[in-house]
N, C-alpha and C positions, 0 to 999 in steps of 0.2 A: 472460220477463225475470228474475222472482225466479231461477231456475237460474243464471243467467250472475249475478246480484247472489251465491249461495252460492257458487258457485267462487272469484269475484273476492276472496272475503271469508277466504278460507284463511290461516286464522295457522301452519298447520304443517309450510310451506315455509322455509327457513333454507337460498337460494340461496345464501351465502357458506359456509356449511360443507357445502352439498351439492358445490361447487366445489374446496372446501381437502381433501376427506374421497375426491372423486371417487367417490361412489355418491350413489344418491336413497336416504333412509331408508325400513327395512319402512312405518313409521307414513305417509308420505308417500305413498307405491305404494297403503295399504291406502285412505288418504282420497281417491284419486283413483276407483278402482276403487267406491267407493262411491258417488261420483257421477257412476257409469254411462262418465266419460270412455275407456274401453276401447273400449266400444262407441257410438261418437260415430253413424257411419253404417249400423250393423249395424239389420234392418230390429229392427221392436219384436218380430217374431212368431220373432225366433231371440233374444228377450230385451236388445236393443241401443235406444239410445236412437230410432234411425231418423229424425237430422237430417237437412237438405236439405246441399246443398253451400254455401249463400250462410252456415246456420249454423255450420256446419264451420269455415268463414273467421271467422265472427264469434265463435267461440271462438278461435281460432288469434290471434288479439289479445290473449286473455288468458295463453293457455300458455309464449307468447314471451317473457312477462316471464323467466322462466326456460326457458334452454336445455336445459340437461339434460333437463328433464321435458317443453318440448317435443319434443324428438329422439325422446324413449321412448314417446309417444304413436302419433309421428307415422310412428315404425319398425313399431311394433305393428299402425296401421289403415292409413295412407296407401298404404303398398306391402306389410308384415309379412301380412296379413290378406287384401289387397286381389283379389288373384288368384281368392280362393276365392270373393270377393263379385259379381263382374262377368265370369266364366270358368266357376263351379265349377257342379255340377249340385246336383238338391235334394238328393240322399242326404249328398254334400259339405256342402253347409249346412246339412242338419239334427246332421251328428255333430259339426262343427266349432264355426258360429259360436257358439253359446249360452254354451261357458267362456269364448270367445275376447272376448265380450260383455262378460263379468262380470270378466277382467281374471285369472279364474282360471289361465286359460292366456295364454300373451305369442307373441306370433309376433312372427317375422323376416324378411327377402328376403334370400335370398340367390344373388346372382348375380356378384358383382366377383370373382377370380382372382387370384394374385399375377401371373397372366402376362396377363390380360385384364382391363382397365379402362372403359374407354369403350366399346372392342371388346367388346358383348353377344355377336358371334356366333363369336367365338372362344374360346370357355370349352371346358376340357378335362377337366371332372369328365363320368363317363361314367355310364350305366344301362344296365346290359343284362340281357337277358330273361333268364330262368333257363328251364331246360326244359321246367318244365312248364305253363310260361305265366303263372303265378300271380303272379310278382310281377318286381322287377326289381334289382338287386344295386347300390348305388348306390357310387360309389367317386371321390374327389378333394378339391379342399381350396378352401372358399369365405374370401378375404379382405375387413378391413375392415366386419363384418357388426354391425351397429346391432342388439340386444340378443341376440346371438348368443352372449353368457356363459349367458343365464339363459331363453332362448324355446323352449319346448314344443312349439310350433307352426313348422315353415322351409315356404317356398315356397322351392323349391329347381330352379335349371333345370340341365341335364346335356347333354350330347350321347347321342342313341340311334340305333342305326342301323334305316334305315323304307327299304320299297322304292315306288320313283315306278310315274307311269302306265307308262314304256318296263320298268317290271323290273329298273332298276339299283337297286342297295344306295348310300346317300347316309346318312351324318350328316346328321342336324338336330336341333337344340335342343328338349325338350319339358321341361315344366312340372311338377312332380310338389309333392303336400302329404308332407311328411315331418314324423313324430312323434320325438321326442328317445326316445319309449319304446321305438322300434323296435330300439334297438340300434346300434353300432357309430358313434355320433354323439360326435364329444369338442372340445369348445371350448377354445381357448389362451386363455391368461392376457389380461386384457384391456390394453388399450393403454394407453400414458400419452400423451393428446394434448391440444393448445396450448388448448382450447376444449372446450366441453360437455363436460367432465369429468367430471359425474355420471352421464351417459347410459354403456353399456357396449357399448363396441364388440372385436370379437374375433374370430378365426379362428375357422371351422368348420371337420373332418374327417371325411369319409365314411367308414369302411371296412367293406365289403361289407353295406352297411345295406339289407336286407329291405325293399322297397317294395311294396306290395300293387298289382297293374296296377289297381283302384278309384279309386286315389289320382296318377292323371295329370290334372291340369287341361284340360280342354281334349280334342284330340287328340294324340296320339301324334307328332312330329315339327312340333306346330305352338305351341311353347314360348317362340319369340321372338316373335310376335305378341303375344301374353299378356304378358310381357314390358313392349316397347314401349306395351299398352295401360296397365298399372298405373302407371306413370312418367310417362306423359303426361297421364294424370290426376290425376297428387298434387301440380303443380307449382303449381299457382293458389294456395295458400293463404298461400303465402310473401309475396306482395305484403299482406293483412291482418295478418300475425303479423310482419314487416316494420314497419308502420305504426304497432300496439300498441307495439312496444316504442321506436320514435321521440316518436311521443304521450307517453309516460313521461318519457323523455330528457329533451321540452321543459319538462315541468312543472318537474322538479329542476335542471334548468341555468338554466331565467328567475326561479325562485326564487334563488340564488346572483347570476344575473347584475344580478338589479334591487338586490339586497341591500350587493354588495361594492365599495367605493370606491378609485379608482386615481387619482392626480392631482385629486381633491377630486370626484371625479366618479364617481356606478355606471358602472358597465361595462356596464350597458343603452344609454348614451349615446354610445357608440361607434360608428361604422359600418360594422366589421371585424366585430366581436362582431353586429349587427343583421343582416348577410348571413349568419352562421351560421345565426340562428335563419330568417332565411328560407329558406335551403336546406332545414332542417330539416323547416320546413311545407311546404314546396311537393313536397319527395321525399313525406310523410307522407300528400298528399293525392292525388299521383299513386297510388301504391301503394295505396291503399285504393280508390278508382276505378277500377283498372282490374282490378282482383283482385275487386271486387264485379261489374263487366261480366261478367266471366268466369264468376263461380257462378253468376250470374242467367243465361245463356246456356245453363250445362251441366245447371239444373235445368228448364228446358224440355222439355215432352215430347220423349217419339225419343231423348234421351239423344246429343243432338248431338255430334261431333265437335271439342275446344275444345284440342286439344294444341298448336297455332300459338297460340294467344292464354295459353297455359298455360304456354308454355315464352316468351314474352314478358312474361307478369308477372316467371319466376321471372329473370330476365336482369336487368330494371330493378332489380327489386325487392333481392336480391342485393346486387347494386353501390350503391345508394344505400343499403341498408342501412350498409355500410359506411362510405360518406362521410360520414354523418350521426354516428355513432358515432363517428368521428374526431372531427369539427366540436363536438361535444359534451362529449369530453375535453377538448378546447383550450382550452373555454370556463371553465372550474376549473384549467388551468394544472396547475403541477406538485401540486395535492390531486386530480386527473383520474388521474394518474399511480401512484398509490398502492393500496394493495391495501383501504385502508381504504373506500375508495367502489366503486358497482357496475361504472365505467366502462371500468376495461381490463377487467375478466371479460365484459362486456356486447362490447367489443371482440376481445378475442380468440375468442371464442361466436359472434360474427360470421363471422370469416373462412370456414368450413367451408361457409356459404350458396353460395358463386360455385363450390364444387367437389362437393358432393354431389345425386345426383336427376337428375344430369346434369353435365358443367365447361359454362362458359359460353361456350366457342370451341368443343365440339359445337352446343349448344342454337344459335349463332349460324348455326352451318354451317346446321341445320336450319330454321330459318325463315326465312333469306335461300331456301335451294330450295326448302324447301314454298310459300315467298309468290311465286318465280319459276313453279313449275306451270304455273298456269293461262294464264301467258302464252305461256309456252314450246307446248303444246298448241294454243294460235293460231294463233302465230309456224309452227310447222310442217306446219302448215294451208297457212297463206298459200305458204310455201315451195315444197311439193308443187303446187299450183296455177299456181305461176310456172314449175318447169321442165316443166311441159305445156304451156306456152307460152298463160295464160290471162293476155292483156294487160291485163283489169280489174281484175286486180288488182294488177297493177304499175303502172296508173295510180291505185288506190286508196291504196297507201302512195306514192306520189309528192304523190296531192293531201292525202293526211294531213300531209307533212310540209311541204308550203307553208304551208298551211293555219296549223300550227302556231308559223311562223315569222312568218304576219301577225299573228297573233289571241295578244293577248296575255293578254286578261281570261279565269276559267278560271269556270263556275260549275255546280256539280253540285246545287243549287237545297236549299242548306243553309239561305242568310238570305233575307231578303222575305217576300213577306206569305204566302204558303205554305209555307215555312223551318221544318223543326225545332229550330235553333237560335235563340235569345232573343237579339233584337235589342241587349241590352247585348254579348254577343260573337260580335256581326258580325265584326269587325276578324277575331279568334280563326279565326274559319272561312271568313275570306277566305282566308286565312296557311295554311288545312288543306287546302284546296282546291286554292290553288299548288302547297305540296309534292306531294299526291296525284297530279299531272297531270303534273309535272315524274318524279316518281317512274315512273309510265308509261311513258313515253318514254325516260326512262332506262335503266330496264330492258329494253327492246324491241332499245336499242343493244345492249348486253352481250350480248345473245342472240344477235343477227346478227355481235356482234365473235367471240365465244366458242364460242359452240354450244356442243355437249357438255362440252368443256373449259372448261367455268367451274365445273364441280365442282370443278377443283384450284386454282382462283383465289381462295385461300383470304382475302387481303388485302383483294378487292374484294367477297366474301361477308358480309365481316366491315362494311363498309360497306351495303350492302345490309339488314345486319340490323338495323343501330343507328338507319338511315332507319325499315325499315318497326315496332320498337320504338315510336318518338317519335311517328310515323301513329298507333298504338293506342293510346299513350299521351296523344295531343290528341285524338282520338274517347271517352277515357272521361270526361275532363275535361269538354268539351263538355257530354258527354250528361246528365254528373251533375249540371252546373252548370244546365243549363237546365231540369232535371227542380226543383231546390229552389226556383229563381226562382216556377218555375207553380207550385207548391204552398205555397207562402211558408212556407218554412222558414228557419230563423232563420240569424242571419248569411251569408245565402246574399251580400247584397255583399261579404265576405270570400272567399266561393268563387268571385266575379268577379274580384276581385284576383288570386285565386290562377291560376285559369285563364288571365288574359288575359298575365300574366307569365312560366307556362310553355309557350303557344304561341308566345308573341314568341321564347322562347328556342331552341325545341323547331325553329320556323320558321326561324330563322337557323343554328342546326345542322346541320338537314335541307339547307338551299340550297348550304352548303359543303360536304358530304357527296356531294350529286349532282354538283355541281362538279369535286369529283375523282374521278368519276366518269366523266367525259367524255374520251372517246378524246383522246390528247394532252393533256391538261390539265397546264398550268406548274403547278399546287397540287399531283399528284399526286407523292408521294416515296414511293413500292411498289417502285420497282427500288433505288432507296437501301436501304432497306429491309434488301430481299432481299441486297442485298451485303454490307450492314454485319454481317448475321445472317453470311451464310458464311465472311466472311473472321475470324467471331470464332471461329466452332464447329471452322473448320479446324483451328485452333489450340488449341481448346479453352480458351482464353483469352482474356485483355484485352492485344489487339493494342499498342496504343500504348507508346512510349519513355517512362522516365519523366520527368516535364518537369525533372529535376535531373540529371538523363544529358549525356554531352556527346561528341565527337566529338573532342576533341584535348584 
């Protein structure tokens, strides 16, 4: 705890002119690196602090106060570093981590392309062997690269050409550590963008950079795994570094708002101003719940699997960051507006969250199909069994769906006197239990309506995602809630209120959600949609006359 009291306590931070200046000062870099913050998860025996993940997060509350200095961290270990920590082999981590640790050396990721964004497996920077084996000649141009002015250190992925089992020659993507010493490495001028400013982001350029074959991550051709895995694990902490700087928010906005009087009255007396601050808390409380689920899951032996529950913090967490941030300006009116208080830099530092580490219409894609998997895998179980003409089981989903249509109480044996959840939020996990089961059977439709073709159903994906989000985010609520009740922690009836107000909400979301969901549904406007989108892009414009237009 003193460690996180010493950071917290840094006076030589100067977030407004690290914003106005657009760099982090030497002096600022040097007092981070001295408290180890470089090496947050590097183990201790390569000189790294060797945090869990649950601390990782509980620092990531602190770093968030400011953007910049989180971005630079978070570029350096999250993904910058990451490759080499969960990929790399020991000779890899004995040469690399230790400066990488100490902050002496800064690493980077870089994988984005001017011509590939979202598209990992589209990147056209190449590696190829040199003659005599030794190394590999690296050549192309990495865009949008988070401390790619000043990182010593790039994980860098390339296309290389690798022959399969049959003997053909196939590009694929492999992984490689590149040293800025190596040569032929030259960074663009950094960007000037809307938010985190101080942070330095930049173009990288390969030309014909010396790669030593030592220095492949991994295997040879197997560069997008590696990839995918670094990404999908650095997404969790946004929900706690989300929540820090909401936490903040409240204190400085209910200060002001209990303070300043409107019509002979504070502005705490309000019930516009009062729903502010309770979206505030309620995002503040999801977000740090379900972001702690997630580190307390991923620091489980086995080193479990948590990228669906990672790329669901970072989705919520993301977007409420932002709403809160707004809600919070509003709440100071036009001194919100001003450059003289934290709140449009804190706002514009925001936006970059819903598009970086992943955009959130990918991460949406992919957790609606990763959360459909396991059903789909059933579902064409049962299928194949049916056209063998196996009648038990065409009488088994017939009596599923009678069944379903009498039986209306759902209970997956959350509350009662064997119930993990704490009888104050019964109601709570009645309300999780419906959606759950509703959510099933909804999904079961889609699968028999769609089949394969619901990969491109991108509308009804995007519904599916925001369901099973709200699911995760009323099982962390639950769990957290019911964990402070049994151990009587303090204002835990506060985190009943807060609980039982975000599944009423969450519950009423979710029922509309699967509602247009349902084949034919009058709620459903996805072909409106779709039209109103093509008949603007045809045009490449805003179709409508203008209402001042006249016809005679």
């Amino acid at each position: 705890m003193s460690f996180f009291c010493s950071f917290a306590n840094i006076t030589v931070v100067d977030s407004k002119k690290i914003d106005h200046e657009a760099v982090i000062p030497p002096e600022t870099l040097n007092g981070l690196k001295e408290l180890g913050l470089f090496g947050i998860q590097i183990p201790e025996e390569y000189g790294g602090l060797g945090l869990s993940n649950t601390m990782y997060a509980r620092l990531g509350e602190i770093t968030s106060l400011d953007g910049a200095i989180a971005v630079t961290l978070a570029a350096h270990q999250a993904i910058g570093l990451k490759g080499i920590l969960i990929a790399g082999n020991e000779a890899q981590k004995a040469k690399y981590l230790p400066k990488l640790a100490t902050g002496e050396h800064i690493a980077a990721f870089c994988l984005t392309e001017p011509g590939s964004g979202s598209d990992a497996a589209s990147v056209q920077t190449r590696a190829t062997l040199t003659e005599d084996g030794k190394h590999f000649l690296l050549n192309g141009t990495k865009f949008w690269i988070s401390n790619g002015g000043w990182a010593d250190i790039m994980t860098v992925f390339a296309r290389t050409e690798v022959v399969d089992k049959d003997g053909q020659k196939k590009d694929k993507i492999t992984a490689f550590i590149v040293e800025r010493a190596f040569g032929g490495v030259t960074s663009g001028k950094p960007e000037d963008k809307l938010g985190i400013r101080g942070s330095n982001t930049s173009e990288i350029t390969f030309e014909d950079t010396k790669v030593p074959i030592e220095n492949v991550i991994g295997e040879v051709g197997g560069g997008f795994k590696v990839a995918m895995n670094i990404l999908n694990n650095g997404r969790f902490s946004m929900g706690s570094a989300g929540a820090g700087m909401i936490k903040k928010l409240i204190e400085w906005t209910s200060e002001y708002a209990c303070t300043r009087k409107q019509f002979s009255r504070s502005l705490s007396e309000f019930g516009m101003i009062q729903d502010k601050f309770a979206t505030m808390a309620l995002n503040a409380f999801v977000m740090e719940s379900m972001a702690y689920l997630t580190s307390g899951m991923m620091d489980r032996p086995g080193v479990p699997d948590c990228s669906l529950e990672a790329a669901m913090v970072k989705v919520f967490s993301s977007e409420g960051s932002w709403i809160c941030v707004s809600e919070a300006l509003q709440v100071l009116g036009g001194l919100g507006f001003t450059k003289n208080y934290p709140y449009e830099r804190y706002l514009r530092d925001c936006r970059i969250l819903q598009i970086f580490e992943g955009t959130n219409e990918i991460l949406r894609m992919y957790i609606a199909l990763t959360g459909m998997q396991y059903a789909g895998k059933i579902l064409t179980g049962k299928i194949k069994e049916m056209k063998k003409g196996n009648v038990g089981v065409v009488f088994e989903i017939l009596g599923k769906k009678l069944k379903d249509s009498v039986v209306k109480t759902v209970d997956f044996g959350l509350t009662g006197k064997d119930g993990v959840v704490h009888p104050s939020l019964t109601e709570s996990a009645k309300m999780f239990e419906q959606n759950a089961a509703h959510f099933g059977s909804t999904v079961e439709g889609l699968l028999y309506r769609y089949g394969k073709t619901i990969v491109e159903e991108q509308l009804v994906l995007k519904k599916v995602a925001d369901v099973l989000i709200n699911l995760y985010a009323m099982t962390a609520v639950l769990s957290r809630t019911s964990r402070s009740i049994s151990i009587g922690l303090r204002n835990h009836d506060h985190e009943v209120l807060l609980t039982n107000t975000f599944c009423k909400d969450a519950h009423f979301k979710n029922n509309f959600l699967l509602t247009q969901l349902q084949k034919n549904s009058p709620e459903n406007n996805d072909a409106n949609i779709k039209k109103i989108a093509e008949e603007v892009l045809a045009k490449r414009a805003y179709v409508c006359s203008h209402p001042l237009d006249r016809t005679f």
